[in-house]
KEMIMI-323475 format. One line per field, with one value per residue: residue number from 1; x, z, y of N, C-alpha, C in turn. Coordinates in steps of 0.02 Angstrom, whole numbers. Atoms other than C-alpha are relative to their C-alpha. Last residue first. Layout:
<zases>
resi: (NUM, ...)
nu: (X, ...)
nw: (Z, ...)
nv: (Y, ...)
cau: (X, ...)
caw: (Z, ...)
cav: (Y, ...)
cu: (X, ...)
cw: (Z, ...)
cv: (Y, ...)
</zases>
This chain:
<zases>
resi: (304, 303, 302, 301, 300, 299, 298, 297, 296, 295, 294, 293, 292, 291, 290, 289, 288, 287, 286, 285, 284, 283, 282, 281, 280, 279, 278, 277, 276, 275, 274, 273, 272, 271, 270, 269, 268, 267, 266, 265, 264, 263, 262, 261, 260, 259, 258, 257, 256, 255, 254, 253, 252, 251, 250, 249, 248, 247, 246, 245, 244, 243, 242, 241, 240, 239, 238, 237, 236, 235, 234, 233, 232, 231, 230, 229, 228, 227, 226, 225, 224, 223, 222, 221, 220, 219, 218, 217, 216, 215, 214, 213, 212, 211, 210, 209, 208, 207, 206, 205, 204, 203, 202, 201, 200, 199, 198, 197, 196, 195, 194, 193, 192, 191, 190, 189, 188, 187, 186, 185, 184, 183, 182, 181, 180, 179, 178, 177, 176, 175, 174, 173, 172, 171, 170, 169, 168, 167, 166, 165, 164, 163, 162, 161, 160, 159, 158, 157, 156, 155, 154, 153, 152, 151, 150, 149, 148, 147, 146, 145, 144, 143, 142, 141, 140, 139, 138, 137, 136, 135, 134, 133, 132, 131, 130, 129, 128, 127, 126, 125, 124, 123, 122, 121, 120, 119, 118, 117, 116, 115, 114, 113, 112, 111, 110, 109, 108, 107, 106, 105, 104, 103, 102, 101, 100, 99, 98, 97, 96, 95, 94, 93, 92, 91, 90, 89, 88, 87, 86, 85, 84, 83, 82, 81, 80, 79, 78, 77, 76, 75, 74, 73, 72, 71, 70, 69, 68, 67, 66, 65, 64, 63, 62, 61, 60, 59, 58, 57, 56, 55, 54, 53, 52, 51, 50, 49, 48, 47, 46, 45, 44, 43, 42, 41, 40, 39, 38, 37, 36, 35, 34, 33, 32, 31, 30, 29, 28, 27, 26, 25, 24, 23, 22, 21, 20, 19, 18, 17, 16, 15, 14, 13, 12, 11, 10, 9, 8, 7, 6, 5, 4, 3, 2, 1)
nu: (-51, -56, -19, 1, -47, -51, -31, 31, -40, -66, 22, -33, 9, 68, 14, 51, 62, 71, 23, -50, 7, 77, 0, -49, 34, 55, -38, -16, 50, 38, -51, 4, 85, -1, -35, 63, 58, -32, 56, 54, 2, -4, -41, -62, 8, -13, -72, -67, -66, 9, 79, 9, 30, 26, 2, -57, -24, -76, -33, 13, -66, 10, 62, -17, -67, 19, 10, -82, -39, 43, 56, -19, 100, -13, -70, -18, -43, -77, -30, -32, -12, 19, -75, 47, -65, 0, 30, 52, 27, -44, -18, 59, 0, -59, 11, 43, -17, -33, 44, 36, -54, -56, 16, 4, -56, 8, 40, 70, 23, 60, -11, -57, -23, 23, -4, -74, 18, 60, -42, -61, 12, -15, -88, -20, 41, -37, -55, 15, -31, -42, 31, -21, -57, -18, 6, 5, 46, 46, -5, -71, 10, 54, 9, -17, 79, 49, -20, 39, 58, 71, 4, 33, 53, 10, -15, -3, 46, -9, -66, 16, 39, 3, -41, 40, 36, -53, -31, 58, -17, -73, -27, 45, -49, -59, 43, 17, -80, -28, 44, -11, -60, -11, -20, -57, 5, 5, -8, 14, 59, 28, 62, 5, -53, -68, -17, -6, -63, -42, -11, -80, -21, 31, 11, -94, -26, 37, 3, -70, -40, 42, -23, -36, -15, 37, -20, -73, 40, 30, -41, -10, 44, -9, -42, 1, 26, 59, 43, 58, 15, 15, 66, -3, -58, -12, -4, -57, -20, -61, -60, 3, 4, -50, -3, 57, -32, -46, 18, 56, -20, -32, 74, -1, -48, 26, 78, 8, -41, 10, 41, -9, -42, 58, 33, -45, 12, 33, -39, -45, 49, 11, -65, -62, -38, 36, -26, -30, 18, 64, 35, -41, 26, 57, 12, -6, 85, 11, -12, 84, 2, -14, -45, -61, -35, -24, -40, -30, -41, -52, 8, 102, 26, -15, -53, 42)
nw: (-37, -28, -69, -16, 33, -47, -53, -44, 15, -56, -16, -51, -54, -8, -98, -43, -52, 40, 23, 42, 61, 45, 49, 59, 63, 7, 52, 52, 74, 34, 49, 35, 41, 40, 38, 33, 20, 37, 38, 8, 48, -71, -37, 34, 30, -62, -14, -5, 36, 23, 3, -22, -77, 7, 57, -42, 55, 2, -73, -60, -23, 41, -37, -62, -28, 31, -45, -60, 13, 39, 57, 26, -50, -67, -14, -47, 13, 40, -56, -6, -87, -10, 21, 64, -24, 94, 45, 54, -10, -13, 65, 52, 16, 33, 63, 23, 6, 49, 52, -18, -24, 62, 35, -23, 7, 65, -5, -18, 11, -1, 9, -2, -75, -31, 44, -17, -74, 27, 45, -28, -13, 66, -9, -52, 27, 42, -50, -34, -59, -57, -23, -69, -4, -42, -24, -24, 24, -21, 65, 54, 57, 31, 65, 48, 10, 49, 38, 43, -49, -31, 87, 29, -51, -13, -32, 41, 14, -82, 10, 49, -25, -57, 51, 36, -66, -53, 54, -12, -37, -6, 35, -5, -37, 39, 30, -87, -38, 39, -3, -67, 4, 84, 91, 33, 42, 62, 64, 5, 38, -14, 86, 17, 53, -18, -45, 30, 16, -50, -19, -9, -55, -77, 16, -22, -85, -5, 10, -1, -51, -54, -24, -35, -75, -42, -19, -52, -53, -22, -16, -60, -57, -9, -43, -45, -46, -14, -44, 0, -48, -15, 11, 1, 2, -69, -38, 17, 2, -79, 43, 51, 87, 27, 61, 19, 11, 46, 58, 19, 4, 79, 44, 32, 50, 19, 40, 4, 36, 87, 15, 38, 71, 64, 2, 37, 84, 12, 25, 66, 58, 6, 51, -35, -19, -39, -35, -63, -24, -21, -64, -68, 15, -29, -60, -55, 29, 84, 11, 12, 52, 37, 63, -21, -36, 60, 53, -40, -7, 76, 80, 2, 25, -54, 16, 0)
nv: (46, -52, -6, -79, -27, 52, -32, 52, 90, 35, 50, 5, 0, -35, 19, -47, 17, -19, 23, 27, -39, 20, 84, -5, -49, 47, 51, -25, -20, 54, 22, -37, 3, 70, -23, -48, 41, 64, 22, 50, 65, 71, -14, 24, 79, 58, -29, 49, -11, -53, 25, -47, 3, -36, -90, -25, -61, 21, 1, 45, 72, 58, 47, 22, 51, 56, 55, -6, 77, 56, 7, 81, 29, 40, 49, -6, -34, 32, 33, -39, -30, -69, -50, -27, -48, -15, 58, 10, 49, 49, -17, 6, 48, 34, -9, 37, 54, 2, 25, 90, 34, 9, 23, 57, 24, 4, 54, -15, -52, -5, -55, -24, 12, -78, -64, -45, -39, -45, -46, -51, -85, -63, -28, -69, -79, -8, -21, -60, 28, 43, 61, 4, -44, 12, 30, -71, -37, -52, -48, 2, -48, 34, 55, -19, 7, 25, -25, -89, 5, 59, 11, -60, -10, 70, 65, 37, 42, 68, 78, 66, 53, 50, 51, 45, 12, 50, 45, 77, 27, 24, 47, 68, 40, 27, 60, 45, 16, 32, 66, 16, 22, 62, 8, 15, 73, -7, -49, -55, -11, -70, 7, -61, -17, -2, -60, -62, 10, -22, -62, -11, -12, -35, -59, -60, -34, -37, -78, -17, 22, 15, -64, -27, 30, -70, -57, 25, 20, -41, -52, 36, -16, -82, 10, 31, -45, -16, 7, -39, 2, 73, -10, 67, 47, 70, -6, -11, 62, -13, -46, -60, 39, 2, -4, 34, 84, 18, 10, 83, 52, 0, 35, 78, -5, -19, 24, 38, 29, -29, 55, 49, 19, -26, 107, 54, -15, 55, 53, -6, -7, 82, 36, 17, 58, 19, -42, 38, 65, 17, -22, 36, 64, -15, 15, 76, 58, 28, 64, 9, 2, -56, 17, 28, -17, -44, 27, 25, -26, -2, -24, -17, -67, -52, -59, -60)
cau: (1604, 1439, 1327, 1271, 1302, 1194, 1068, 1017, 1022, 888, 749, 716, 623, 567, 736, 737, 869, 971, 1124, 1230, 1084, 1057, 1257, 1260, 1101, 1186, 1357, 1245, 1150, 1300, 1402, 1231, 1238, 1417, 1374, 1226, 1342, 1493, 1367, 1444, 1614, 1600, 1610, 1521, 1355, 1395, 1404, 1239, 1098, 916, 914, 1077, 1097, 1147, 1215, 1257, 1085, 1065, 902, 846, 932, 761, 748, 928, 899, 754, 852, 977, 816, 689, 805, 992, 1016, 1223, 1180, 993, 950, 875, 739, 642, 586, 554, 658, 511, 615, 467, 433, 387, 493, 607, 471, 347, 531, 540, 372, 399, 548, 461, 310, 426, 555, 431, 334, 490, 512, 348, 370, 526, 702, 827, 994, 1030, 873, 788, 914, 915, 722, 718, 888, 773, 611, 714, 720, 512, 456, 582, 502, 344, 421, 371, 268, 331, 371, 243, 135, 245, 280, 438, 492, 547, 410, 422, 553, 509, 448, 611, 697, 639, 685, 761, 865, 917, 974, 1086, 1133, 1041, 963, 1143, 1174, 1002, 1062, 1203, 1150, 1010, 1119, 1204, 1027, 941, 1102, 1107, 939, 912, 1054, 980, 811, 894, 994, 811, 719, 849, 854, 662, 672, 618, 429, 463, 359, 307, 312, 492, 558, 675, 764, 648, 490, 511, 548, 381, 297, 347, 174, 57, 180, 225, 38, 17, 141, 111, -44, -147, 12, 23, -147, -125, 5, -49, -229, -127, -39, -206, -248, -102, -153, -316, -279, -165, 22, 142, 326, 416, 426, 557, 594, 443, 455, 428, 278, 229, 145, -47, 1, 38, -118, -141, 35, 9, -149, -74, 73, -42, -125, 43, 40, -142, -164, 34, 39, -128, -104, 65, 1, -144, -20, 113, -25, -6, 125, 3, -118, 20, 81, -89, -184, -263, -110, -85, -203, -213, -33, 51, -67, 28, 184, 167, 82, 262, 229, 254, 421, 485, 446, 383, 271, 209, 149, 50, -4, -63, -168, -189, 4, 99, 63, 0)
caw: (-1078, -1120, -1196, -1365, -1438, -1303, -1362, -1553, -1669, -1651, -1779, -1846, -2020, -2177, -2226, -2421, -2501, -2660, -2589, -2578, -2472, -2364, -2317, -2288, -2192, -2080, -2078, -1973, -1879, -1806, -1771, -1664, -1581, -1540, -1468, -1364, -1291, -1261, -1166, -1004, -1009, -853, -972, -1115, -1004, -878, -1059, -1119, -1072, -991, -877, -871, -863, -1050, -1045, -918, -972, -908, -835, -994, -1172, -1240, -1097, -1118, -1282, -1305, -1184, -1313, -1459, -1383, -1330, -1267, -1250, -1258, -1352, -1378, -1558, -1559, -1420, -1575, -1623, -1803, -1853, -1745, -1640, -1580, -1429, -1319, -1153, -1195, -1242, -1082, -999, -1049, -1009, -847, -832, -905, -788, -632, -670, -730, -575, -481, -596, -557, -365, -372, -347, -252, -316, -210, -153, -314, -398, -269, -262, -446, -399, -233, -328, -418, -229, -193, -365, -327, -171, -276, -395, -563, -708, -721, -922, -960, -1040, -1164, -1209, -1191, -1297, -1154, -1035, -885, -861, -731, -619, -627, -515, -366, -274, -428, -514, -346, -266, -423, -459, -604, -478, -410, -600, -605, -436, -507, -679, -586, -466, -631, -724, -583, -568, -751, -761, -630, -686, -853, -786, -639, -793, -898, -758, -724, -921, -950, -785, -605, -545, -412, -305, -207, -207, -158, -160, 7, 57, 206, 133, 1, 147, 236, 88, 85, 142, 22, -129, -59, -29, -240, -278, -193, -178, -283, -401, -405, -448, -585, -642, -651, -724, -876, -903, -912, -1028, -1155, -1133, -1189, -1324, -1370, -1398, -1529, -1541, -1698, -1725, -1600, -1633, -1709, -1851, -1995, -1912, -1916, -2104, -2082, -2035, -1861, -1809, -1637, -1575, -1657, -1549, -1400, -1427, -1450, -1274, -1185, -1148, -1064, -929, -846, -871, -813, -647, -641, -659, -531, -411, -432, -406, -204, -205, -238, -100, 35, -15, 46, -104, -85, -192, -295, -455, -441, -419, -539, -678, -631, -621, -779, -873, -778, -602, -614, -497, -344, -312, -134, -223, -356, -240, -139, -292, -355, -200, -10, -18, 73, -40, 0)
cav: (-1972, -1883, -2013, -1996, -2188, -2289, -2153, -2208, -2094, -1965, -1874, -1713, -1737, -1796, -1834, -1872, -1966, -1918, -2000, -1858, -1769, -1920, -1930, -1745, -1762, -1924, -1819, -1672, -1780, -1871, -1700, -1643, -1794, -1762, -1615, -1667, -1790, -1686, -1555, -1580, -1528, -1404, -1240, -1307, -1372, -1204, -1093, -1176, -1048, -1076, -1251, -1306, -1496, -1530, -1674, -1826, -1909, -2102, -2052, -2005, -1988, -1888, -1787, -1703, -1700, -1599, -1483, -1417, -1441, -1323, -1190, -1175, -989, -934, -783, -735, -728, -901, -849, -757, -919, -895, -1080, -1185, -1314, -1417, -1519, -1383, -1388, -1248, -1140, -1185, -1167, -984, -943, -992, -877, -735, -742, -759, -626, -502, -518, -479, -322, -260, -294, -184, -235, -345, -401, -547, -602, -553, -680, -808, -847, -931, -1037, -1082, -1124, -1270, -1358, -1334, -1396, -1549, -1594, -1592, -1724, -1637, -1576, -1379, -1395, -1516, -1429, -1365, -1549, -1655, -1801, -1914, -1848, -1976, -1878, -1766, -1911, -1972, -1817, -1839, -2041, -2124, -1961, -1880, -2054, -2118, -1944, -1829, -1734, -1698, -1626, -1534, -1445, -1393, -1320, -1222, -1117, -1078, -1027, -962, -838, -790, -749, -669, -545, -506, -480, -353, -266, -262, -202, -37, -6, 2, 125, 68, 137, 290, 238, 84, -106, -145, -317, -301, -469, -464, -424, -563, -692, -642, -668, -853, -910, -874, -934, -1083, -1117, -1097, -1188, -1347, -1416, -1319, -1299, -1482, -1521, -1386, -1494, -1668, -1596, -1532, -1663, -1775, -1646, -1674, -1863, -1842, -1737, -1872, -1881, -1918, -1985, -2033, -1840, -1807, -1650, -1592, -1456, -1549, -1625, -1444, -1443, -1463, -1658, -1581, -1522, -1589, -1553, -1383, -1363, -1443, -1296, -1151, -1200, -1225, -1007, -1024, -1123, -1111, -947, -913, -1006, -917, -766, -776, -885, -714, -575, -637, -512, -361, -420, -451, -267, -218, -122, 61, 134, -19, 21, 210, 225, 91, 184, 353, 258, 191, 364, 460, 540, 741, 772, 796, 640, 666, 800, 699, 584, 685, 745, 575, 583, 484, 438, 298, 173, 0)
cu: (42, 70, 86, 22, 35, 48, 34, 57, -4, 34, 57, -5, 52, 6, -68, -6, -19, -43, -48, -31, 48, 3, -84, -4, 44, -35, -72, 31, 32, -59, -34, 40, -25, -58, 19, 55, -38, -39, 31, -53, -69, 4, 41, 58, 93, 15, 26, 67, 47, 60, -33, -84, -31, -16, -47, -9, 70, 31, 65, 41, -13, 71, -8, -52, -16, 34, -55, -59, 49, 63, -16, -75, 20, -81, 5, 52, 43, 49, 62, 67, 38, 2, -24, 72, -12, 59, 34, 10, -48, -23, 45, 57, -66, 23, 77, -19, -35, 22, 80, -39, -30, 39, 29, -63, -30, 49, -16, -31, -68, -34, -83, 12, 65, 23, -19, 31, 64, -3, -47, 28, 45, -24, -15, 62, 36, -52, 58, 54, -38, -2, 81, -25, -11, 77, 25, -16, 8, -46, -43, 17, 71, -15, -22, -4, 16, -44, -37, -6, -25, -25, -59, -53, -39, -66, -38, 59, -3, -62, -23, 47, -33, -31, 21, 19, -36, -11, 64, 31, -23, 23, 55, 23, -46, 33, 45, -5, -34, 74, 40, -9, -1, 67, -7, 11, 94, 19, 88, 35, -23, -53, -58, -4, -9, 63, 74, -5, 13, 83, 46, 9, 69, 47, -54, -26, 60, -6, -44, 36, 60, 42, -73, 26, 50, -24, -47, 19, 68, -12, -8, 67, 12, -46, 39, 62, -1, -11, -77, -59, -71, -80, -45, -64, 8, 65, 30, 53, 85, 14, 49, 83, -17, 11, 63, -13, -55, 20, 54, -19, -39, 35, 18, -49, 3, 73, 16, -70, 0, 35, -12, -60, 22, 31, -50, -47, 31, -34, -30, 28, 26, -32, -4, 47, 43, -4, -44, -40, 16, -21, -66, -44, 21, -69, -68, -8, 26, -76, -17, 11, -60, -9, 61, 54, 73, 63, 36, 81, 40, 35, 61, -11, -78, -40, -4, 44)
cw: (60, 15, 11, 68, 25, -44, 20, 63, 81, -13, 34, 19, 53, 84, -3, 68, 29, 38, -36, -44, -47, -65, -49, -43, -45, -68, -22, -43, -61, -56, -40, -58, -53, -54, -67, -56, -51, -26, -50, -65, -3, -53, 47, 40, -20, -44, 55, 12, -15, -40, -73, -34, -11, 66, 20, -41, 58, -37, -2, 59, 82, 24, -61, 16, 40, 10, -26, 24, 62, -3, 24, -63, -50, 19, 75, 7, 47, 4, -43, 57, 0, 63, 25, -19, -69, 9, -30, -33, -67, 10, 6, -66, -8, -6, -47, -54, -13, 15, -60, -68, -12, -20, -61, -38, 26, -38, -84, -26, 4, -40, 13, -35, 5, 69, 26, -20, -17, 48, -9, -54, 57, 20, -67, -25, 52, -28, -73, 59, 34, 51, 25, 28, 108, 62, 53, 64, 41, -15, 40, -56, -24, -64, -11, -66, -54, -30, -83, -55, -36, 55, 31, -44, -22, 56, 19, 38, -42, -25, 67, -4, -29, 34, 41, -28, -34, 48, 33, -62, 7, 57, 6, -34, 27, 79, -5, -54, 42, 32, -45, -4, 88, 24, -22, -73, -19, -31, 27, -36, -2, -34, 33, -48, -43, -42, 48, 29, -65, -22, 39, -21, -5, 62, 66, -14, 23, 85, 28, 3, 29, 48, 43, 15, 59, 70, 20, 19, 58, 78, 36, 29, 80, 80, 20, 43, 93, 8, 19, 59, 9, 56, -11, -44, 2, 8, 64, 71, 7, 21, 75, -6, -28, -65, -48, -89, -46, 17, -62, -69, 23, -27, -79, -38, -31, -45, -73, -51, -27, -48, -64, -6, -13, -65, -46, -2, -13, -79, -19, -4, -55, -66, -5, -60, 49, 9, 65, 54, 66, -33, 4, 54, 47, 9, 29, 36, 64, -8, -69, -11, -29, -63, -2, -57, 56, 42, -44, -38, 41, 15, -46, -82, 5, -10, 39, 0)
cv: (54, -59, 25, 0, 81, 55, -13, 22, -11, -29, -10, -63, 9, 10, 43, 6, 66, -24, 5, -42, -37, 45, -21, -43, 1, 26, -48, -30, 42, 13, -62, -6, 41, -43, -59, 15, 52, -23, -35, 26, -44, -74, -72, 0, -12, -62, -53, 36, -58, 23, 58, 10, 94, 23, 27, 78, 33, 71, 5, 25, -18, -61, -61, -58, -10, -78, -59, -55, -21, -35, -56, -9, -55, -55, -37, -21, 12, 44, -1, -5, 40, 11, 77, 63, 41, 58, 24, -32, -46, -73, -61, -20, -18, -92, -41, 4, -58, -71, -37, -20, -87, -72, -27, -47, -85, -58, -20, -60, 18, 71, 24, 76, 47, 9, 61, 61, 62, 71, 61, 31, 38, 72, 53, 8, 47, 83, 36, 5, 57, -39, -11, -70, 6, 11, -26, 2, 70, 35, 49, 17, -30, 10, -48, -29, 89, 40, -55, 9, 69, 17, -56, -31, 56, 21, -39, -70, -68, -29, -40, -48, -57, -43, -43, -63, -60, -35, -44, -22, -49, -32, -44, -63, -72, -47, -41, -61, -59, -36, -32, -77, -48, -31, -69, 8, -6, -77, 31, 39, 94, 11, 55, 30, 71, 4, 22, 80, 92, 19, 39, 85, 36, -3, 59, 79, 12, 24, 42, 86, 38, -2, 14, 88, 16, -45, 48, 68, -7, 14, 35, 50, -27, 21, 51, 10, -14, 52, 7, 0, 62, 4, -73, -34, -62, -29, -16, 55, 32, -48, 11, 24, 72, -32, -13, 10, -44, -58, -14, 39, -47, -62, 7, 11, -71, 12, 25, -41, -79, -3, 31, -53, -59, -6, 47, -48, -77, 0, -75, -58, -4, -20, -65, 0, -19, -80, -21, 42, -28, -85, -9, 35, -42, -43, 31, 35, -69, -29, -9, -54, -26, 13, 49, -20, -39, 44, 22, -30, -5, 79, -1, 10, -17, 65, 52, 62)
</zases>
């Protein structure tokens, strides 16, 4: 809630006439708790979650109009039905899960000092914070997917992830629910460490969920604007990872490859990538047709 009664009020602690945002920021928050505002996050992400996958079921469902070609794995097709059942798995667990982390861990965002009042943060300000988020739930991220991927991580949490061995959009937060809580530390650490406004922190949360929706989707459509990003993995990077399993030593990071090239773990994926590319050479030579993205076989792709 905002400290001011009127927009001049406001104007006056500025020193200055509030911009369109913050004058729009003021007569939406200004008679809002701050509990109120932060509890926005389970509205966005139940909307994220509903409502960015729905493009991807209909392109899983239409894929003979021309997005087959697309599909990374395109052996591998799924129901409506079984899209839905997805569905259900995950908004179960953000009932359960998400949704009473999120009511209770207020306290924490008041203490690290995620600011809901005036003046709004520049274009540039939000963009630096986005950038650094990023970058920390990404490292923070690459670790904990490697322990998930030990012997005890991998068969008591970390399966029930990959169940999905040609991922869907969908099923981008289907997990372990001890495993929803660890990944929402890297997520935490960012506004923890550089803290900014509540706008921002939204920001933080839609985008990143959005980002593994994209990363999760199946398909490795050439107009993704994601491609221009240096260092971003995508659709195909962690396609992989879920297509070689339990037994995957690649790819671990969750949003960039620098950790994968840095720490020697995307060998596999690399290699794979060297295989398809002599495979096309060898089809184009021959005068064969690939209709498609497709795998060689996984005993071969494994990280050494």
């Amino acid at each position: 809630m905002l400290p001011f009664e009127t927009i001049e009020e406001a104007a006056t602690f500025l020193g200055r006439n509030l911009t369109v945002a913050e004058t729009l920021w003021f007569n939406y928050s200004a008679k809002k708790s701050d509990y109120y505002l932060y509890c926005h996050n389970i509205l966005f992400l139940f909307l994220i979650f509903s409502v960015v996958p729905v493009p991807l079921v209909f392109v899983e469902m239409m894929r003979s109009f021309g997005f087959d070609k697309y599909k990374i794995q395109p052996k591998v097709r799924l129901s409506l039905s079984d899209m839905f059942r997805c569905y259900k798995d995950v908004m179960r667990m953000f009932v359960l899960v998400v949704g009473p982390l999120q009511l209770v861990s207020y306290p924490s965002i008041k203490m690290i000092g995620i600011r809901m009042g005036l003046p709004l943060p520049s274009a540039w300000e939000i963009l630096a914070q986005l950038g650094v988020y990023f970058m920390i739930e990404d490292y923070t991220n690459y670790w904990i997917h490697r322990f998930l991927h030990g012997k005890w991580g991998y068969e008591k949490i970390h399966r029930v992830h990959h169940e999905y061995t040609a991922p869907i959009g969908l099923a981008a937060p289907y997990a372990h629910w001890a495993e929803v809580l660890i990944l929402g530390i890297p997520s935490f650490l960012g506004p923890a460490i550089v803290p900014g406004h509540m706008i921002t922190f939204w920001l933080w949360i839609a985008l990143r969920q959005i980002e593994a929706i994209e990363t999760h989707s199946g398909y490795d459509f050439p107009w993704t604007p994601t491609r221009y990003i240096p260092f971003y993995g995508g659709a195909d990077y962690h396609d992989y990872h879920h297509y070689v399993g339990g037994q995957s030593q690649s790819n671990f990071a969750s949003v960039f490859t620098y950790c994968d090239y840095i720490y020697g773990t995307d060998k596999g994926y690399r290699y794979h990538k060297k295989v398809l590319r002599k495979l096309k050479e060898d089809s184009r030579t021959n005068g064969a047709q690939n209709g498609g993205s497709y795998y060689v076989p996984t005993q071969d792709l494994k990280s050494e």
